[in-house]
N, C-alpha and C positions, 0 to 999 in steps of 0.2 A: 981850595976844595972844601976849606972847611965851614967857610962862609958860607957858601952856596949850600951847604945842610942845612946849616942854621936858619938861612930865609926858608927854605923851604918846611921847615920843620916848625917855623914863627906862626905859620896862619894856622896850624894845628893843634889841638891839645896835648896836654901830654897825658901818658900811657893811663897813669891814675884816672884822670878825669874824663875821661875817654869809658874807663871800665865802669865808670858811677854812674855816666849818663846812659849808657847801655845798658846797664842794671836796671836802671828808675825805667827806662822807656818796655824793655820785655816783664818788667813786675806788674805794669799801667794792663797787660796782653792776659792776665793769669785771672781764671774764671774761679774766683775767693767761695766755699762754701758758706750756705746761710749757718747760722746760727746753728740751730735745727741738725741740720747734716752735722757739722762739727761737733753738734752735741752724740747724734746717734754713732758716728763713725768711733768717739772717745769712747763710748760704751763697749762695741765690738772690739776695740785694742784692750779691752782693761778684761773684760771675759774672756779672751783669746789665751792674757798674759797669767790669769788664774788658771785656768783647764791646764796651759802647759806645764806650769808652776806645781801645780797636783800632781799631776802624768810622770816630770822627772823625779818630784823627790817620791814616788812611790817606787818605782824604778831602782831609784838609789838605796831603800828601804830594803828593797827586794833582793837587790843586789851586796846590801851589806849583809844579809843574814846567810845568804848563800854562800858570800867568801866568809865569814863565821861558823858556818856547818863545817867549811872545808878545811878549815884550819882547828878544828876543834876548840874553838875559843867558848 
């Protein structure tokens, strides 16, 4: 029985090579932005990542001085 795996499992690849070539062939499928976009889209993540960056530690600001009133510190 164990043979009969074996040929049968001969004309196929194995599970690694199998996952690489399916990887290469759906990456060939994937619509890459230009330049341009990658550049604009980097911009929108890095202003997004500042305004929130601001927003929490004002928050936290806010938040430290209120648990400081409450504690009489």
């Amino acid at each position: 029985m164990a043979e009969k795996d074996k040929k049968e499992a001969k004309g196929q690849p194995n599970a690694v090579v199998r996952f690489y070539k399916e990887t290469a062939g759906e990456l060939r499928k994937v619509s890459w932005p230009t330049r341009e976009e990658a550049w604009k889209l980097t911009m929108i993540v890095l202003v997004v990542l500042v305004l929130m960056a601001a927003f929490l530690g004002g928050i936290d600001y806010i938040g430290g001085l209120g648990l400081d009133f409450l504690l009489g510190v």
